[in-house]
N, C-alpha and C positions, 0 to 999 in steps of 0.2 A: 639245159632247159628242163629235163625231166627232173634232174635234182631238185631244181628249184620248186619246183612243181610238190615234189614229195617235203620237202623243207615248208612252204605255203599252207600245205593241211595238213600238216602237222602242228602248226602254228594255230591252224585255225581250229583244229581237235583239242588243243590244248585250253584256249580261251574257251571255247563250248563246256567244256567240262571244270572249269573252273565256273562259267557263270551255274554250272548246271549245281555246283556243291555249292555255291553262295546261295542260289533259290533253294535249295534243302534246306540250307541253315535259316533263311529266313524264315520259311516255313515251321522249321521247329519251334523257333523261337516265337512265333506267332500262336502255335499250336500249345507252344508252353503258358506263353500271356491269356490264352482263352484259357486253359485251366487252370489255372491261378485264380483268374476274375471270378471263373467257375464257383471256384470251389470257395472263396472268399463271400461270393454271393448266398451259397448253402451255408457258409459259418454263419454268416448275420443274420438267415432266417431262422435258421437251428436257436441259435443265442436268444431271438426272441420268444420264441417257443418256449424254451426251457425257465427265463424269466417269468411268464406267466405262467405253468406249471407250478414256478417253485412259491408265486404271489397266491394261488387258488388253493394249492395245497394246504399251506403252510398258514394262509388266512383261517382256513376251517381249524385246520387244530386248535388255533388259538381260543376260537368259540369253545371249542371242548374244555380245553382247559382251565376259560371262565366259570365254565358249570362245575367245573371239579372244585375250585377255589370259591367256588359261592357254597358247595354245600359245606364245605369245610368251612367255615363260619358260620352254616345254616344247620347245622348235621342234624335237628330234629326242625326240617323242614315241612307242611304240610304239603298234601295233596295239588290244591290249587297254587302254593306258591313255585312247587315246582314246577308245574302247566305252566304258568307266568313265564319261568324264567325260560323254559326249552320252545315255548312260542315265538317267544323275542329270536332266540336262535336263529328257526329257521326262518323266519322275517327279514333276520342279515344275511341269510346264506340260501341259493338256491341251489347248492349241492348237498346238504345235512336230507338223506332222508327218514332216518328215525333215530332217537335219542333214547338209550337204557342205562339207570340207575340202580347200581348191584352190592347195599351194602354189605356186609360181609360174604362176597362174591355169587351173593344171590341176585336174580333180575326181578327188583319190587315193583320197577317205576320205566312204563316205556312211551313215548311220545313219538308222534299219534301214536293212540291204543288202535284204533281201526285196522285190519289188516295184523298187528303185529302180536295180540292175544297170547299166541304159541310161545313164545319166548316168556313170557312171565312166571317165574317160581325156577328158569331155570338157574339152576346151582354150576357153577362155573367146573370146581375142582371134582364133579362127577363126566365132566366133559372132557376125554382126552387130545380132540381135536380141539376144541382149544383152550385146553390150562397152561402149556405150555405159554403160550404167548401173554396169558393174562396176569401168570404166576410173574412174567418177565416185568411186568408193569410194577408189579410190588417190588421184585428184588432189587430194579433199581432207581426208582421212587420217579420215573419219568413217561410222559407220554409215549405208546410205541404205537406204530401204527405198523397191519396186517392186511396182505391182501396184495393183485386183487384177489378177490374171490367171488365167485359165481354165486348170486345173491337166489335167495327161493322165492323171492316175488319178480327174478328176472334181471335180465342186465348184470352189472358187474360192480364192484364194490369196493372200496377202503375201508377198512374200521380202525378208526382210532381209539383209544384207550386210555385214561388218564388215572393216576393213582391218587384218593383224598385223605388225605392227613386233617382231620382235625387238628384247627390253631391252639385252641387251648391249652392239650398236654399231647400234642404229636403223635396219638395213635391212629394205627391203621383204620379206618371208616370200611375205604372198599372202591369202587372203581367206579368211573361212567364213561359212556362209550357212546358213539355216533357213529352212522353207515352213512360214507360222502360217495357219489352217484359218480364213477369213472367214466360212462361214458359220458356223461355232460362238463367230467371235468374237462375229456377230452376235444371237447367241441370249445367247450370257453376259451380254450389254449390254443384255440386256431388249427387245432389239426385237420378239421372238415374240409377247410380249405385252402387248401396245397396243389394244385394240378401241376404245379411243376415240381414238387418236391417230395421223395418217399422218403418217409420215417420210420423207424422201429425204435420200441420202448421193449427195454428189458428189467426188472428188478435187479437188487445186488443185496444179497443178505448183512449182517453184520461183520459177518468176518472179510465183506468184499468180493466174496466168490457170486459172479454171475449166476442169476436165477433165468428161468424161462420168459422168454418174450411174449410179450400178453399184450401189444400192438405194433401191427405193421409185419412185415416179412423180415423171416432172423437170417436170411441170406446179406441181410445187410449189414452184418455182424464179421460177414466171414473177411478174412486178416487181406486187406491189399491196402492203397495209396488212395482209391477214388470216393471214400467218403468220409465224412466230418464226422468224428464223437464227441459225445461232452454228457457229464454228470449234472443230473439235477440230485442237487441236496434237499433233502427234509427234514425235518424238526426228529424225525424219525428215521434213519439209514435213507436210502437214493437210488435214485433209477438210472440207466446208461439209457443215452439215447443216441442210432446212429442216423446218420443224412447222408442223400447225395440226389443230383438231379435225377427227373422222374423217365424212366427207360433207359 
């Protein structure tokens, strides 16, 4: 009888621990499917994100490089025709906040003049903070954009850069540039509102090496499994962006 007894719960310790490993596994599996949807759900909003980053971005340059490719047909432009044309700008763009035309890498021509006075006459290649990056516009005859950087009337910045070639006979003219307003780029992109989702934006120079995170916490950067990266491209090198849900 006692046998039996010890044979019974044992019987019955066996099934217990069997259903007790099948509820684990359900659970993991369960625990797995929520991170998965998780994290499927931070892909799709990241993804969006970075679609409209790379539409806001990527739209302004192109206004830049309108105004480059207009003086280079225009190269002894007047006064008011270039007012015209850097009006029309920011009329399509509510990120462009001032427009500088620097022929022989001089700043003759800046829009609005209000507020940006100080910059006119200056000479590019007496500026070692930035010829480099101006000098890069010439050498490889392409738009490069810089930045961000901390702007003197405030906020923070992109500058783009466009190189003009006069059509005629292809010589160097000189450069025009624009300051596009990062934090409103960053609101147009929906970053304002995320209550479920932290973000960080990092730059990535040209050679691909990670720059400093200049939105969001770079803890979200640090190497594990729990959040989504993805590269937004630009017309000019790209930012890393990473996600994951918020807490």
């Amino acid at each position: 009888m006692r046998e039996t007894k010890i044979v019974f719960f044992k019987y019955i310790a066996v099934v217990l621990g069997l259903f007790l490993a099948l509820d684990i596994f359900i659970q993991y599996q369960l625990y797995q499917r929520y991170r998965n949807d998780q994290k499927l759900s931070v892909y799709h909003q990241t993804a969006a994100i970075r679609a409209q980053l790379e539409k806001e971005v990527n739209s302004n340059l192109l206004l830049i490089q309108g105004l480059a490719d207009y003086v280079s047909y225009h190269p002894d432009f007047s006064i008011n025709e270039i007012e015209r044309y850097c009006q029309g700008m920011l009329f399509r763009s509510d990120l462009i906040m001032n427009i500088g035309v620097a022929p022989d890498y001089v700043i003759k021509y800046v829009y609005p003049l209000d507020g940006n006075e100080s910059v006119l006459g200056l000479d590019y290649r007496f500026s070692p903070e930035l010829w480099d990056k101006v000098k890069e516009v010439h050498d490889t005859g392409k738009i490069v954009v810089a930045g961000p950087l901390d702007l003197v009337q405030g906020g923070r910045g992109l500058v783009g850069r466009a190189p003009v070639f006069v059509r005629s006979n292809e010589y160097f003219w000189g450069i025009v540039s624009a300051v596009i307003d990062l934090n409103k780029l960053l609101v147009n992109a929906g970053l304002s509102d995320l209550p479920n989702l932290d973000v960080a934006i990092r730059s990535v120079d040209a050679e691909g090496v990670d720059d400093a995170v200049f939105y969001g916490d770079p803890k979200l950067f640090d190497s594990d499994n729990s959040h989504v990266t993805m590269q937004v491209i630009l017309s000019s090198g790209s930012w890393r962006m990473a996600a994951m849900p918020a807490g």
